[in-house]
VOVO-75430 format. One line per field, with one value per atom (N, C-alpha, C, O): residue in one letter; atom name; x, y, z. Coordinates in steps of 0.2 Angstrom, whole numbers, plus 2048, in hexadecimal, padded with zeros to 3 digits. Layout:
<atoms>
residuo <- [A/...]
atomo <- [CA/...]
c1 <- [X/...]
c2 <- [Y/...]
c3 <- [Z/...]
</atoms>
This chain:
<atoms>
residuo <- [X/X/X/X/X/X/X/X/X/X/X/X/X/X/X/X/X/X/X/X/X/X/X/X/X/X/X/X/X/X/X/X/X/X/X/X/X/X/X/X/X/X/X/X/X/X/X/X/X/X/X/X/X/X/X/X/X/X/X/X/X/X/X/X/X/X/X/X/X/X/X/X/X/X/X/X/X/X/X/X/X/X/X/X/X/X/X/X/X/X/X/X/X/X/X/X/X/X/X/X/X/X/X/X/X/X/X/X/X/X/X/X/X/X/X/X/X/X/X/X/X/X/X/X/X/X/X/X/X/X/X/X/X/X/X/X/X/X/X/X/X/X/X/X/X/X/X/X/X/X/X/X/X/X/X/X/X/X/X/X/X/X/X/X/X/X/X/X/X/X/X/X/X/X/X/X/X/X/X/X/X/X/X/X/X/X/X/X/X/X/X/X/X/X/X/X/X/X/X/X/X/X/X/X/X/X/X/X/X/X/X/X/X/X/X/X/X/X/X/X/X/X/X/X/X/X/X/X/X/X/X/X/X/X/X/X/X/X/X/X/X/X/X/X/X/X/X/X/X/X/X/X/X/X/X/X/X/X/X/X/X/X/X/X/X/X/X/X/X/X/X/X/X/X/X/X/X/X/X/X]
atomo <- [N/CA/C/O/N/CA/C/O/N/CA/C/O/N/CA/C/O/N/CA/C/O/N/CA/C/O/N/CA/C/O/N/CA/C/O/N/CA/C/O/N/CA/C/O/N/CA/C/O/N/CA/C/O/N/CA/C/O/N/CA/C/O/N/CA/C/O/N/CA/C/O/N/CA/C/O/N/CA/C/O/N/CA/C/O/N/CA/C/O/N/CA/C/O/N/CA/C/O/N/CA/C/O/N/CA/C/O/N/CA/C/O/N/CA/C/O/N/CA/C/O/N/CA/C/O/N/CA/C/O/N/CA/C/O/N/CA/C/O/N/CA/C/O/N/CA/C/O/N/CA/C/O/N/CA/C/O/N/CA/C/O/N/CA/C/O/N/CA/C/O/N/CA/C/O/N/CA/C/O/N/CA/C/O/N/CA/C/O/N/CA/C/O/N/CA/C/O/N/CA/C/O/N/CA/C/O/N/CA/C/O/N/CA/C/O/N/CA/C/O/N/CA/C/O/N/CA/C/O/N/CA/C/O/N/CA/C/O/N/CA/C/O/N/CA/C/O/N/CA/C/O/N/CA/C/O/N/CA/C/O/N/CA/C/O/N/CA/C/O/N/CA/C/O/N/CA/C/O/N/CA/C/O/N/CA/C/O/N/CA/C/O/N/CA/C/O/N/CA/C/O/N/CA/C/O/N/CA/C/O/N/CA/C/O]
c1 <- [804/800/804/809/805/807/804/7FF/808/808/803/801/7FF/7FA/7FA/7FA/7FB/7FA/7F2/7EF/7F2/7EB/7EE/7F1/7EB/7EA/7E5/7E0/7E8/7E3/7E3/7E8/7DE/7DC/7DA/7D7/7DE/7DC/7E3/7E3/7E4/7E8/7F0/7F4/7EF/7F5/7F9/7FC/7F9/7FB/7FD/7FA/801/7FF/7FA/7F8/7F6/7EE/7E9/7E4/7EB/7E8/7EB/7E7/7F2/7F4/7F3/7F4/7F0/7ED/7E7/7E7/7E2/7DB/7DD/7DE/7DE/7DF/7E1/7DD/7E8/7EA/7E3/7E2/7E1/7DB/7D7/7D4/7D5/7D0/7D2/7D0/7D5/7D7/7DA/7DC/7DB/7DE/7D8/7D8/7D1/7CB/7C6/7C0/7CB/7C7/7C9/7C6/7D1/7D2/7D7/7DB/7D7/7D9/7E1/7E5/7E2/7E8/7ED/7EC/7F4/7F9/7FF/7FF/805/808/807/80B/800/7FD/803/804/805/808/806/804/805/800/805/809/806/80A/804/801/804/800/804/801/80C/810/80E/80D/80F/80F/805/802/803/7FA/7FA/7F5/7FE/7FB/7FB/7FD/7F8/7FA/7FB/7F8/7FE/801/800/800/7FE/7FC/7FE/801/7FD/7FC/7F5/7F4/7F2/7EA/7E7/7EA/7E0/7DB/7D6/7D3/7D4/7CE/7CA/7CD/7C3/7C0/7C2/7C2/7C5/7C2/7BA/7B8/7B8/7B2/7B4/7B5/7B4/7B5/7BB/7BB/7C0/7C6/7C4/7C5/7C0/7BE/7B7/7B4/7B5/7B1/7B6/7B5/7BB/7BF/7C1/7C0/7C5/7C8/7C2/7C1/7BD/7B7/7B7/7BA/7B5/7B3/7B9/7B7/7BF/7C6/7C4/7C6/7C1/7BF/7C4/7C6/7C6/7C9/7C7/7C4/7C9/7C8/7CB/7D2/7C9/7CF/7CE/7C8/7D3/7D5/7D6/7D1/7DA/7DD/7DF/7E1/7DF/7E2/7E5/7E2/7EB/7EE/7F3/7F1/7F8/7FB/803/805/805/80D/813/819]
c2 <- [7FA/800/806/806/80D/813/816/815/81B/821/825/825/828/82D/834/834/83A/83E/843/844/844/84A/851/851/856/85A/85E/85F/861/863/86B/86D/86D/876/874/86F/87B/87A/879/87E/877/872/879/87B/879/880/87D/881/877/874/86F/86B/86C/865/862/85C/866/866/863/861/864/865/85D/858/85D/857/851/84C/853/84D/84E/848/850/850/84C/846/84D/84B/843/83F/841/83E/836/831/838/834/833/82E/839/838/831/82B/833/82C/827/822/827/821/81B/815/822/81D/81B/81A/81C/818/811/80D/80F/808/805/800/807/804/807/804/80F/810/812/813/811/811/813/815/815/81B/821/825/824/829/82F/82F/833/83C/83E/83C/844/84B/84F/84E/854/859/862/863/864/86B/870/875/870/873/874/879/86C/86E/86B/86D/869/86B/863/862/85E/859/852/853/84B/846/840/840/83D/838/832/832/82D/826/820/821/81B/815/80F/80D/80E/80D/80F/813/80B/80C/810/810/816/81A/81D/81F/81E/823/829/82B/82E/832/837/83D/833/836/834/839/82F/82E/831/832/831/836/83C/83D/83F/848/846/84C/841/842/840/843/83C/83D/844/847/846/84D/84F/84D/852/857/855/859/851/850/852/852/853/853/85A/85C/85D/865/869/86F/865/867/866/861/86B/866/863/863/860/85B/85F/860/861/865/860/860/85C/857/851/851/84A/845/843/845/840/83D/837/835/833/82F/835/83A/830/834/831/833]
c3 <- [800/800/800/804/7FB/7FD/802/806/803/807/804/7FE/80A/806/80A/810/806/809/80A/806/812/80F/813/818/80D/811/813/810/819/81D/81F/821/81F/821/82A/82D/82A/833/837/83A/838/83C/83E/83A/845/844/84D/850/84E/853/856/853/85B/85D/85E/85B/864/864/85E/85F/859/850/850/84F/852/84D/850/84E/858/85B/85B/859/85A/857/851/853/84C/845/847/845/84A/84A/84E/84B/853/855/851/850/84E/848/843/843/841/83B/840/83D/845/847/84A/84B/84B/84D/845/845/83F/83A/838/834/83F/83F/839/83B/832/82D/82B/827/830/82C/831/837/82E/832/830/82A/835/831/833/830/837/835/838/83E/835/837/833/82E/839/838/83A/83F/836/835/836/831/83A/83B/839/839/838/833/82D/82A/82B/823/821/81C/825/823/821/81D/822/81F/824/829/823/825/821/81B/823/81F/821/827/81E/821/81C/817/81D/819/819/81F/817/816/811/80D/811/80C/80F/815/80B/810/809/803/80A/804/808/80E/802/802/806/807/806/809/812/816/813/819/81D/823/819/81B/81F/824/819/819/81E/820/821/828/82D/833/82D/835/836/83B/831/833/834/839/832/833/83B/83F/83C/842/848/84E/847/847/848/84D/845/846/840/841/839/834/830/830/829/820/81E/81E/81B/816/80F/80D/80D/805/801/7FE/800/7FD/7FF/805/7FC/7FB/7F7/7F2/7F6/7F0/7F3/7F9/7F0/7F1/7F1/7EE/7F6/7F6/7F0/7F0]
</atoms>
């Protein structure tokens, strides 16, 4: 499986990057995960939609701008 990156609006601290961080870690499937509140993104390895991604961060109290593979 690749690395995937998302980025995310919001996120301006550690605080940020443990919210974010819990959030995808309670979707179960992905690992690897860092969150960067410097450079706005997280990085993982796993299988996730799209759509489900941009619902943990939301509820994380952030957006998700983008997804791709690294």
């Amino acid at each position: 499986m690749s690395k995937k990156v998302a980025i995310i609006e919001g996120m301006t601290c550690g605080h940020c990057e443990g919210a974010v961080t819990k959030s995808l870690t309670e979707l179960g499937n992905l690992t690897d995960i860092q969150v960067s509140s410097d450079a706005g993104t997280a990085q993982f390895i796993g299988e996730v939609t799209e759509q489900d991604l941009a619902a943990a961060i939301d509820d994380a109290g952030y957006r998700l701008v983008s997804l791709s593979n690294e």
